[in-house]
C-alpha positions in Angstrom: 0.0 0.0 0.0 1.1 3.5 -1.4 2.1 6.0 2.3 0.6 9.9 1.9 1.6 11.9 4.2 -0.7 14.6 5.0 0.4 18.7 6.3 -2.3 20.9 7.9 -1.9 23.9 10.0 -5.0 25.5 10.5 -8.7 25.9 10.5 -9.8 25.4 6.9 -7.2 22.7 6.3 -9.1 20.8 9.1 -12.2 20.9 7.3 -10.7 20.3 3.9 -8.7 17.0 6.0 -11.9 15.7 6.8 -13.5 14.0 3.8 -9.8 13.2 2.6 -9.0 11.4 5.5 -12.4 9.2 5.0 -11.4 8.7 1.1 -7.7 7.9 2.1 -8.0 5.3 5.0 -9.0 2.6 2.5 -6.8 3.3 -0.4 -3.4 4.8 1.6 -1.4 4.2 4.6 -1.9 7.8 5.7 0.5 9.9 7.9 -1.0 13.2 9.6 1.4 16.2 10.1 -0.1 18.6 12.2 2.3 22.1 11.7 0.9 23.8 14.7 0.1 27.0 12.8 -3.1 27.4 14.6 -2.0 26.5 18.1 -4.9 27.4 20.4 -7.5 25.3 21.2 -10.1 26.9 20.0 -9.0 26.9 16.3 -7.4 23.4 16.0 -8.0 21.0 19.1 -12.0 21.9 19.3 -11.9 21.4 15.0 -10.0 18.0 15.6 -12.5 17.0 17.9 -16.2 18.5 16.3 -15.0 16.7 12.5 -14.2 13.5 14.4 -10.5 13.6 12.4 -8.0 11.0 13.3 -5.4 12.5 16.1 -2.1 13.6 13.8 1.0 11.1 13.9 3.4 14.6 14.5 2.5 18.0 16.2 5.4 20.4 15.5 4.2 23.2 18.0 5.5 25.8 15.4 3.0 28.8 17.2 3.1 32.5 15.8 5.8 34.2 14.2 6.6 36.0 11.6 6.2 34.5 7.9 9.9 33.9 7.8 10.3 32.5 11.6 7.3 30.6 11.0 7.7 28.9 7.5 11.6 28.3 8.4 10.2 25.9 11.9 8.2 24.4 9.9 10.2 23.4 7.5 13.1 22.3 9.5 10.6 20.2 11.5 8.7 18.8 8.2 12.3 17.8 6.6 13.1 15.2 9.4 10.1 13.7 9.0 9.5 13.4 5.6 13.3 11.6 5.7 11.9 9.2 7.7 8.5 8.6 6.4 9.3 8.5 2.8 6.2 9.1 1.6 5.1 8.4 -1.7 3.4 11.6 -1.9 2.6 14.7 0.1 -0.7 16.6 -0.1 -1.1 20.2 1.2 -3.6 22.1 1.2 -5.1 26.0 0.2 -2.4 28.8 1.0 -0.9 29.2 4.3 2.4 29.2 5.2 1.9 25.4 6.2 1.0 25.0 2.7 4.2 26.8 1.4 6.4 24.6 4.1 4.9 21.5 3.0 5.0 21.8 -0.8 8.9 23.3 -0.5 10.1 20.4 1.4 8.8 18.0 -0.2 9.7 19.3 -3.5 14.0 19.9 -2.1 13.0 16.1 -1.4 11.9 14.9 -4.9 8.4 13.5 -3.4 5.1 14.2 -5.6 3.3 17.2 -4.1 -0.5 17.0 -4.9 -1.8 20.3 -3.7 -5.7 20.8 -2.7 -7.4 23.6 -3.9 -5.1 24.4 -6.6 -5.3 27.4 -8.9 -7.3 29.8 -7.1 -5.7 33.4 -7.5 -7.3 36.7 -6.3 -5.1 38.9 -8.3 -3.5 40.6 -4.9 -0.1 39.6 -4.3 0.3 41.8 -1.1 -1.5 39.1 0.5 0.9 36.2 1.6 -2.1 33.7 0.7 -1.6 34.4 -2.9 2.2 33.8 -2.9 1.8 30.8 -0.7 -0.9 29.3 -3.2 1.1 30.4 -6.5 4.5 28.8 -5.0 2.8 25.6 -4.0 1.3 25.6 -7.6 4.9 25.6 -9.3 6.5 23.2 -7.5 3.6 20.7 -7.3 2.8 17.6 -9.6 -0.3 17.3 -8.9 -3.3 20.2 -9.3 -6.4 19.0 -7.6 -8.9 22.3 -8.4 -12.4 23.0 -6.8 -13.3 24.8 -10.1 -13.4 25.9 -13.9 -12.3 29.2 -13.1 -9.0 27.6 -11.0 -8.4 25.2 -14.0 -8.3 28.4 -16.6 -6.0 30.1 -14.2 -3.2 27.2 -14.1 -3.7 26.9 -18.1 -2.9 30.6 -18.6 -0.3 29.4 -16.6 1.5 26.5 -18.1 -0.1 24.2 -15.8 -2.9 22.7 -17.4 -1.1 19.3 -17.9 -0.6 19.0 -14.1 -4.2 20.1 -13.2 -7.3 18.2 -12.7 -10.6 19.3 -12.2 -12.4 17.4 -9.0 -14.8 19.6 -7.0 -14.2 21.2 -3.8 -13.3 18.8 -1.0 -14.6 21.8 1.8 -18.5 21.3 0.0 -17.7 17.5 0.7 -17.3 18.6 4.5 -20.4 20.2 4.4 -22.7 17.9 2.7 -20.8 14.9 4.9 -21.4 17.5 8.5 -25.1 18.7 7.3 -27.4 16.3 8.7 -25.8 16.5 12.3 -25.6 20.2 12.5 -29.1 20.6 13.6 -28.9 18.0 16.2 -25.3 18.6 17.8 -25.4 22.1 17.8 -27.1 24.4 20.6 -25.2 27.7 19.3 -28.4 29.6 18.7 -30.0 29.6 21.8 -26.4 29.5 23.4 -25.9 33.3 21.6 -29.3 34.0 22.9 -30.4 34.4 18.6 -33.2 33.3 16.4 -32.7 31.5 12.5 -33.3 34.7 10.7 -32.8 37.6 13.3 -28.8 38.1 13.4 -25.5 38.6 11.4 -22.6 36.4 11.8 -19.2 38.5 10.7 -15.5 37.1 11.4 -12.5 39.3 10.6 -9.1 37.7 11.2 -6.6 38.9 7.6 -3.8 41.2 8.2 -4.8 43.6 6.5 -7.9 44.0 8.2 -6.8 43.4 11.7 -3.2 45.3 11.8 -4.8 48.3 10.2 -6.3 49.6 13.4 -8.3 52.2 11.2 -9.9 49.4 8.7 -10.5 47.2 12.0 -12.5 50.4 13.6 -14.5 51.0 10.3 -15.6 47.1 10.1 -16.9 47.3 14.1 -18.2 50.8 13.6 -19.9 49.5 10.5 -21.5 46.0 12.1 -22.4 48.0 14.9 -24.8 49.9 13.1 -26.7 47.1 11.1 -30.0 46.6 12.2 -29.6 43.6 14.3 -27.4 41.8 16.8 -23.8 40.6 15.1 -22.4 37.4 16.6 -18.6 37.9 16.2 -16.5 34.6 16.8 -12.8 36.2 17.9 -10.2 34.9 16.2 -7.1 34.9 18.6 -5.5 37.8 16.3 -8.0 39.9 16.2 -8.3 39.5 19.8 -5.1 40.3 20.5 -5.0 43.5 18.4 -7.9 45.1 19.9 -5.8 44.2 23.5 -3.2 45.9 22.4 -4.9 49.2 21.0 -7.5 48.8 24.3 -10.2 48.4 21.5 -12.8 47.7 24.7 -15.4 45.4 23.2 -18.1 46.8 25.5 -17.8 50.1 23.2 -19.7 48.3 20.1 -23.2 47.4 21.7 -24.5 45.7 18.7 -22.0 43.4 18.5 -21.8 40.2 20.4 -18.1 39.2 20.9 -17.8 35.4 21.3 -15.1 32.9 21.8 -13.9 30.9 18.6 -16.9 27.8 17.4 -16.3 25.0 16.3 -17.6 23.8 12.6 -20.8 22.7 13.4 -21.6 25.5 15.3 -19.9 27.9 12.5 -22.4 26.0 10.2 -25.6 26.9 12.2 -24.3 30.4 12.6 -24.1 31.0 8.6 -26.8 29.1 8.0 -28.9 30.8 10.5 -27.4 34.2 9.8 -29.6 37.3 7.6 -25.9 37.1 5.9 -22.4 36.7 6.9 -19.5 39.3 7.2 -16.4 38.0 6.8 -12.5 38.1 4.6 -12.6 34.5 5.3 -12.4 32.8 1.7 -13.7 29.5 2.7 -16.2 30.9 4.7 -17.5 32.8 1.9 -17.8 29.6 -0.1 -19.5 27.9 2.7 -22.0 30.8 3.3 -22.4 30.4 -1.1 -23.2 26.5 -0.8 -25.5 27.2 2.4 -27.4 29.6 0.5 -26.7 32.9 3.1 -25.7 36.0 1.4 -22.5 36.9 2.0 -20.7 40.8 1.9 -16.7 39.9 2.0 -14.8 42.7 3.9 -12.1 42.6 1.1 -11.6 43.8 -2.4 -10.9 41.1 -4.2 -11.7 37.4 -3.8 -10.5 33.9 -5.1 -13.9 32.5 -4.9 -14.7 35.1 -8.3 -18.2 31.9 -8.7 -19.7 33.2 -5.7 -20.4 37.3 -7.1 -22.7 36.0 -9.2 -25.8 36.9 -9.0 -25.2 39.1 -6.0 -24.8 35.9 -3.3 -21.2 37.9 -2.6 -20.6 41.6 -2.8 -16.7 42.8 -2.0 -17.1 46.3 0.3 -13.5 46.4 1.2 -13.7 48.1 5.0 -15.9 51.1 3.7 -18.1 52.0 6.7 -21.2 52.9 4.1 -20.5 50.6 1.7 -21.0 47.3 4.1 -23.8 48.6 5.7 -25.7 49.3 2.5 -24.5 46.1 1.5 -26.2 44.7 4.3 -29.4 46.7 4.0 -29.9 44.8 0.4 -32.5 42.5 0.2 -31.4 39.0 -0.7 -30.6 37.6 -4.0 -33.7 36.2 -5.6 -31.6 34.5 -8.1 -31.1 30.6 -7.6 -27.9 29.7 -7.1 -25.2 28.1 -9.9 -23.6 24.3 -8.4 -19.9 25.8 -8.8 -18.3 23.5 -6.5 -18.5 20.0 -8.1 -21.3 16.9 -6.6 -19.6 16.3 -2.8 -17.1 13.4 -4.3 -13.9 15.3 -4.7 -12.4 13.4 -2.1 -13.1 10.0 -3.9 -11.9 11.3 -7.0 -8.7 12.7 -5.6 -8.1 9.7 -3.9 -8.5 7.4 -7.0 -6.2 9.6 -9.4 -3.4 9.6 -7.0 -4.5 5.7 -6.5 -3.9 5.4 -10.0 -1.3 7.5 -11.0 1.5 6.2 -7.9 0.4 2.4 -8.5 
């Protein structure tokens, strides 16, 4: 039996793991690397737990850092045990700096890279996620890609040889996770909300949350929407407004909660008037639920979800997201961008295939 080897880091690569793991346990003798990127509990161990994901063969512990400070543990950490695994391939996933580590030692290392979520580009290179994605493109030999639009991308590219398209493997964690989220999941009357009755926003890129002006104009902004906003804190975000003595208390309309697992996420967008957010996958997610979505950036990677008006980018204009906000919803069915819930399968069987 063929040995992946498997490197995740944070939040939306635990998700993504999830269906993978399921489609690789019978076809792969599968090796979990665990980075550490996302370190506290509430983004990684609660995650682990909620998706029922197998406990990782390493935890490297890398924590924060810089970009360079982080990548670099990583990487020495990843080296040793690829050396000792030898695995026949190495899958990574999206575009964080686990990502990068992953794909560049394995590639030093002359061991197939199959990269998750390939081809996605928003167009922005001051944002690390877009190096980070392009990088692990380059040096990868195999392109797994959620969409049409990521498979033009890599063939403007030179890549279309390399690139396959499969589906996204985060709308096979939701269709697997739907039918439980209902019954596991007391979130709503835990926040004190109705279905219907609230926003759900989560702000955690650098640009947003470093900028201590943009991060005022987003809470000034959801405080003045015309219901309550549930706002899980990522540990950044957190942190800044600590450090700026951004008192929480000050924005009464918004309801400041500790990080949420994925179930309870789910519930929250599903449950949610619309989400607020410059989280890509959750603007997927909140796109294959069927919750409008207003993305606190100006650019996105997930270009399918503007259609129709299920995503509008506002950047951190105070008037422009609440207008956005004040919009009735889309009346427009939505377009099945995201493949049938079997990308996992299918990944699964072309690497099956292709390392036999």
């Amino acid at each position: 039996m063929k040995k992946a080897l498997t490197i995740v880091g944070a939040r939306p690569q635990f998700v993504k793991l999830s269906p993978v793991a399921r489609a690789f346990e019978v076809r792969f003798a599968h090796v979990i690397v665990h980075t550490g990127q996302h370190y506290d509990d509430a983004m990684s161990k609660v995650f682990f737990e909620g998706l029922s994901l197998p406990r990782p063969d390493y935890q490297l512990g890398v924590g924060s850092g810089t970009h360079a400070v982080q990548t670099a543990s990583m990487m020495t950490g990843l080296e040793r045990i690829l050396l000792k695994e030898k695995p026949d391939i190495v899958v990574v996933y999206g575009d964080t700096n686990s990502t990068l580590a992953g794909a560049l030692v394995a590639a030093k290392l002359n061991i197939p890279v199959a990269h998750i979520e390939a081809g996605l580009r928003s167009f922005n290179r001051d944002m690390p996620e877009e190096i980070n994605r392009i990088i692990a493109d380059r040096v990868s030999h195999f392109l797994f890609c959620p969409t049409e639009t990521a498979m033009d991308n890599l063939s403007r590219e030179g890549m279309k040889d390399a690139a396959h398209l499969v589906g996204d493997v985060m709308l096979d964690a939701l269709l697997l996770h739907q039918p439980l989220i209902e019954r596991h999941s007391s979130v709503l009357n835990r926040v004190g909300v109705q279905r219907g009755g609230f926003y759900v926003a989560t702000v955690h890129r650098v640009s947003n949350t470093d900028d201590v002006q943009s991060l005022t104009a987003i809470l000034e902004a959801l405080d003045a929407l015309d219901a309550s906003v549930i706002f899980p804190l990522h540990p950044r975000t957190r942190n800044i407004m600590a450090v700026h003595k951004m008192d929480p208390g000050r924005w009464k309309n918004i309801r400041f909660v500790e990080p949420v697992g994925y179930l309870d996420m789910l519930v929250l967008q599903s449950g949610a008037k619309k989400v607020l957010t410059d989280s890509g996958g959750i603007q997927k997610e909140s796109y294959c639920l069927g919750t409008p979505c207003i993305t606190l950036r100006t650019e996105t990677e997930w270009v399918e979800t503007l259609q129709n008006g299920w995503n509008k980018l506002v950047g951190v204009d105070k008037k422009a997201i609440v207008d956005a906000a004040m919009m009735p919803p889309p009346n427009v069915l939505r377009k099945k961008e995201y493949g049938d819930g079997h990308a996992s399968d299918m990944i699964a069987d072309i690497l099956m295939n292709r390392l036999s």
